[in-house]
Each structure stands twice: as C-alpha cells, then as structure tokens.
C-alpha positions as CSV (number, residue, x, y, z in Angstrom):
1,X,-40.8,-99.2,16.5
2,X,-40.8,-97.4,13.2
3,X,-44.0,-95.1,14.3
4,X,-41.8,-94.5,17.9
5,X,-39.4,-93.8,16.1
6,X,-40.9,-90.9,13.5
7,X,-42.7,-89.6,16.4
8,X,-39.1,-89.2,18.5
9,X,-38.2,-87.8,15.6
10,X,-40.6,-85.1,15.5
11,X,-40.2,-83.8,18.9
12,X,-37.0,-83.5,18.5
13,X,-37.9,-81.5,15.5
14,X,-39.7,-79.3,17.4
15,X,-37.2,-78.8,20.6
16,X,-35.1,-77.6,18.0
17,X,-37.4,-75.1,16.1
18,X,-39.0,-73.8,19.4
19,X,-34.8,-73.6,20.6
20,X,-34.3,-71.5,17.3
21,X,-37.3,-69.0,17.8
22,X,-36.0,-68.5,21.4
23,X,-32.5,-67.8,20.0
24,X,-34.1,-65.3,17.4
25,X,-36.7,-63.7,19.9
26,X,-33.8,-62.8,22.3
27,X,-32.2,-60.7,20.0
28,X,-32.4,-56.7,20.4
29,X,-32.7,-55.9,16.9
30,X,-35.3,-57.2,13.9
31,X,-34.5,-60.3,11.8
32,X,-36.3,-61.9,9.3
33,X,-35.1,-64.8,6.3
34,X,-36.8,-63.9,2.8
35,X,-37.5,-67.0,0.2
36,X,-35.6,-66.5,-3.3
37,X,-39.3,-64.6,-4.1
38,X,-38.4,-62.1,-2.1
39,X,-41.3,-63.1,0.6
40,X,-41.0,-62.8,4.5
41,X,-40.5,-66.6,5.6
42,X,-39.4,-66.4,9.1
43,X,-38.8,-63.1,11.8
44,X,-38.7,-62.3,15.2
45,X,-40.7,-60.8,18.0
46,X,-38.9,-57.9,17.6
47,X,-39.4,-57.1,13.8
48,X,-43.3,-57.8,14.6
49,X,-42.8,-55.4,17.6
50,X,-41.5,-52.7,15.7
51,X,-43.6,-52.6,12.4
52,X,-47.0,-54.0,14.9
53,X,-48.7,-56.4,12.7
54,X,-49.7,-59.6,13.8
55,X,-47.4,-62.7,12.4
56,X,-50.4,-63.5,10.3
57,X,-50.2,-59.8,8.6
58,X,-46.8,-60.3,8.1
59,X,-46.5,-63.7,6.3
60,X,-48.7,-61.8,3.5
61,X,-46.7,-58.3,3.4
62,X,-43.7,-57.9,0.9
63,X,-40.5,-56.2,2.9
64,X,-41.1,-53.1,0.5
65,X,-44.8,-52.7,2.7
66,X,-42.7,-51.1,5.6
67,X,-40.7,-49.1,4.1
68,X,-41.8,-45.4,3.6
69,X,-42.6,-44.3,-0.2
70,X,-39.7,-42.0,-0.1
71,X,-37.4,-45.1,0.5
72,X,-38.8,-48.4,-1.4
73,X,-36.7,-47.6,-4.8
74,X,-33.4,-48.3,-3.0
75,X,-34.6,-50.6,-0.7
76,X,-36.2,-53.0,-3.6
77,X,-32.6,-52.3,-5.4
78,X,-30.9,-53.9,-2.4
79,X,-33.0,-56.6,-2.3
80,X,-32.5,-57.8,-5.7
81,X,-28.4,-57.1,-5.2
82,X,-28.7,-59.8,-2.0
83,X,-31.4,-61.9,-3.7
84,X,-30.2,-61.4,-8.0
85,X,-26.6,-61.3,-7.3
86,X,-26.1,-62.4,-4.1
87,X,-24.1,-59.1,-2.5
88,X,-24.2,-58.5,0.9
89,X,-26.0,-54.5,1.2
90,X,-26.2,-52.0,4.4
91,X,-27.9,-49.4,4.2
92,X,-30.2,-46.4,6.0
93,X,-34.5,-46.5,5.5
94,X,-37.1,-45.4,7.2
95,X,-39.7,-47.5,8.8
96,X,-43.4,-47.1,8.9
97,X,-45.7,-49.1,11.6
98,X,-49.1,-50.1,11.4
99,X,-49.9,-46.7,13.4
100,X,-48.2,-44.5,10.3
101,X,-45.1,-43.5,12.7
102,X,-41.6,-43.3,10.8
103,X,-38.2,-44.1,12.1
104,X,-35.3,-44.7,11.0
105,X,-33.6,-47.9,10.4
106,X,-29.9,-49.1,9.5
107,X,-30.5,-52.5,7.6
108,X,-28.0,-55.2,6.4
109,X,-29.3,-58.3,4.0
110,X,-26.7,-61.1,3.2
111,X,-27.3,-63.8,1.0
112,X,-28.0,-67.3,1.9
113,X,-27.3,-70.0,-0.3
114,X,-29.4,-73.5,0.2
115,X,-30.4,-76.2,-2.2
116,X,-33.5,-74.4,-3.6
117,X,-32.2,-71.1,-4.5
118,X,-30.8,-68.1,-2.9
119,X,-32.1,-66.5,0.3
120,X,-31.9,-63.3,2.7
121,X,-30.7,-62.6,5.7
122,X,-31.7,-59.5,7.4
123,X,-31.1,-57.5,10.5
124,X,-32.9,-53.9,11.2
125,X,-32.0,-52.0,13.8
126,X,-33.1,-48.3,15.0
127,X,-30.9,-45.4,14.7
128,X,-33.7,-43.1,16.1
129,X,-31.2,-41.7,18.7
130,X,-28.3,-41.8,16.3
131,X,-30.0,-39.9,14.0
132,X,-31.1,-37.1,16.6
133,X,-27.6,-37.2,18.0
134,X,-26.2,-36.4,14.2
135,X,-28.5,-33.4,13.9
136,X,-28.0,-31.7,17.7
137,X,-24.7,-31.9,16.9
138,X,-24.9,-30.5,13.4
139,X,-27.2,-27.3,15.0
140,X,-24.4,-27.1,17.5
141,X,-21.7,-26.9,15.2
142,X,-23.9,-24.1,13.2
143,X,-24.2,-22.2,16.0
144,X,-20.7,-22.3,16.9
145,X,-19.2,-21.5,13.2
146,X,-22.2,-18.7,13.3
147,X,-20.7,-17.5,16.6
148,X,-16.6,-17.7,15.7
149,X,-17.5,-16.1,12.2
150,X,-18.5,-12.8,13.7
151,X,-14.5,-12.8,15.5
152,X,-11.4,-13.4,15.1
153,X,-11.6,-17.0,16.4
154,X,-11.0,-20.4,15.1
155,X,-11.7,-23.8,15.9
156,X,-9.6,-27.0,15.7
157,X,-10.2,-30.4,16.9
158,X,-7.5,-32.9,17.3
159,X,-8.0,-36.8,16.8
160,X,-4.8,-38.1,18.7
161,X,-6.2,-42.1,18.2
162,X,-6.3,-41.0,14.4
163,X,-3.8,-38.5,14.4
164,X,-6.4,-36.0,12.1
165,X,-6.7,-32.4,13.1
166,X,-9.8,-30.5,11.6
167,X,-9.9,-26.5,11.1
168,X,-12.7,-24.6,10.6
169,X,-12.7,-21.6,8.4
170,X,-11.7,-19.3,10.4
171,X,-8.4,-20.7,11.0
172,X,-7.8,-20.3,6.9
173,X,-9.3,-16.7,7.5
174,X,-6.6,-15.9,10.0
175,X,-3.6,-17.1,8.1
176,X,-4.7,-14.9,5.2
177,X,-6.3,-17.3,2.8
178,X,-10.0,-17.6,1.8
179,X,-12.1,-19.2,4.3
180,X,-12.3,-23.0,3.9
181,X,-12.5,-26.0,6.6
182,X,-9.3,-27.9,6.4
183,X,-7.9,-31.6,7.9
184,X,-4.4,-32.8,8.2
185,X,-1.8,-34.7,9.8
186,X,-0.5,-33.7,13.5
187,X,2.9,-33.7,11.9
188,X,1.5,-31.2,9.1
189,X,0.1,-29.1,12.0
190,X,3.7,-29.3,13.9
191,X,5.6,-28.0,10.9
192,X,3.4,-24.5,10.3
193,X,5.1,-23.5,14.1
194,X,7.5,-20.6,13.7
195,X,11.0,-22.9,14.5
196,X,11.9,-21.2,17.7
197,X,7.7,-22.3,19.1
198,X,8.0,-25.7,18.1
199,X,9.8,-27.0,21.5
200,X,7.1,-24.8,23.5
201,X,4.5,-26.1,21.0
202,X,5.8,-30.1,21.5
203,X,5.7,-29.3,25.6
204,X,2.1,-28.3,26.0
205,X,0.9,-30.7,23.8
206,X,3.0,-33.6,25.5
207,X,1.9,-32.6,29.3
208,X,-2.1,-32.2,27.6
209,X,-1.4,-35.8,26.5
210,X,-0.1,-37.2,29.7
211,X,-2.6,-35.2,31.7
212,X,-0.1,-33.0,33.5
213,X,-2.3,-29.9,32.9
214,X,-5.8,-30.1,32.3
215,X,-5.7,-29.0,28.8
216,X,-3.7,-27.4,25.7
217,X,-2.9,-24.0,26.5
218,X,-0.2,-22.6,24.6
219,X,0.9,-19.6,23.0
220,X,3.3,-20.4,19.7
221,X,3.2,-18.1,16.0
222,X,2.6,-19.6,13.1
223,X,4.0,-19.3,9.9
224,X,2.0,-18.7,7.3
C-alpha cells in the first residue's frame, strides 16, 4: 500500500511538473527562475530559442553570458537589486545568441521569496521592432524639423486623450522668441488666441473633434 502509494505519488508529481513546463513553454516571451546564486534553475523554450543553446549549455551559463559586454555592468547591478535586496528591476539589454547576433531586449526580474533564500523571476522580451520603430521615427522627425527650419513653418501636435500640445521650434521662432520646442496644456494653447479668434478657434477645433470636417483648419492671430 505504502509503495502504491509513493509511486501515485510520483506521477502525480510529474503531471504536474510536465503541466508547469507546458504552461511556461506556451508563453511568447523568455522566462527563466534563478537560485539565490544567481544561477539559471528553470526556463522556457523560448529563452533557449532565442539565445540557441541547448538546455544542457544553459544550466552551466551565468545570465550575464548573454548579455553583450557593453550591457553586463547594469545588468549584474539589477540582478543583485532583485536577488541582494529583493527590488523588482525593468530594464533595456542587448542580447547575444550562440551565432554572435545582438538584439534588443526589455527585461523585468522580481524577487521570489521561498524557504531557502531569495529567488528571481524573469521575463525577456524583444523590442527589435520597437527599437527600429523609435529610430524611423526619430530620422523622420529630423527630416521634418530640417525641412520647417528652412521656412516660416511650425509644427504642433496635439494629445486630446492627454490634453498635451507639443511645439517645435519654429513656432517659438515665429512668435519672436529664440527657437526652443515647447509643451503645454490645451487650455494654455486657447488663451495665446487674440480674444475676438477664440470662438472661431473653439469652432474648428470642436467640429475636428466630432469629425464634422476632416481636420483642423483654421485661421485665428495669436498674441504674442
């Protein structure tokens, strides 16, 4: 009875470790558990997918042996804030597989507390795209703020959700002061309109909102 017992005991063990790495394996972006040494105890298929080592390779690298040279100071810091002082951390590395090829990576480690010691949790996942979207955009806006400079154009972008509106330098340029990008309050924006413009001003802007006309297109002075 006893040994039926241990060995119903065991499979059960194992339904739930082999439920556990199926839970793990389905996720989308890299996990792995570190031990209070700091060592790689458990990850997923796709940590070992993105760094391509074998699971045998990995349970005898450190975490600092994927991260590029440039990035193991803060990356070592961060682990011994989750694993020293048991802080959660986030922060941006860069990744390098077995093949030498970098990316980029936003990583979060939270601490784990069990009865012998302090462990990590991690997640990884790849901001390749996000990064490449960051810098189109930044060559764009160059390009446009290169292109405005040269006339007696400005740009403004208004965050209704937020209710921010951002300036370039041109639109400092144009008031008569020295050129510098500038962000403020809708209601700041409202209050620089020449007092008999504000009720044309508050008009285009409402039917932009309400999709009456296709955009913003208004003609008000401004007082400067």
């Amino acid at each position: 009875t006893l040994s039926r017992l241990t060995r119903l005991g065991r499979e059960e063990l194992a339904k739930e470790k082999g439920l556990l790495e199926a839970v793990l394996d389905s996720l989308a972006s890299a996990f792995f558990l570190l031990g209070p040494d700091g060592k790689m105890l458990r990850w997923n298929a796709a940590l070992a997918a993105a760094v391509g080592y074998t699971d045998a390779e990995i349970a005898r690298m450190h975490p600092r042996d994927f991260v590029s040279e440039h990035d193991r100071p803060q990356v070592e810091a961060a682990l011994r804030k989750v694993l020293q002082e048991g802080r959660e951390v986030s922060l941006e590395a860069e990744i390098v597989d077995r093949e030498g090829n970098v990316r980029p990576y936003a990583l979060t480690g939270r601490p784990l507390e069990l009865a012998h010691g302090r462990y990590m949790i991690g997640v990884a996942g790849d901001i390749t795209l996000k990064k490449r979207t960051e810098r189109q955009m930044a060559r764009a806006k160059e390009r446009l703020d290169l292109a405005l400079s040269g006339s007696r154009l400005a740009l403004w972008d208004w965050d209704l959700a937020h209710d921010k509106v951002y300036f370039n330098e041109s639109w400092a340029a144009l008031l008569g002061g020295d050129p510098r990008e500038l962000t403020c309050s809708g209601e700041e924006v409202a209050g620089w309109n020449h007092a008999e413009d504000r009720a044309v001003f508050s008009a285009a802007m409402g039917n932009a909102m309400k999709g009456v006309s296709e955009g913003f297109d208004c003609e008000y002075r401004v007082v400067n």
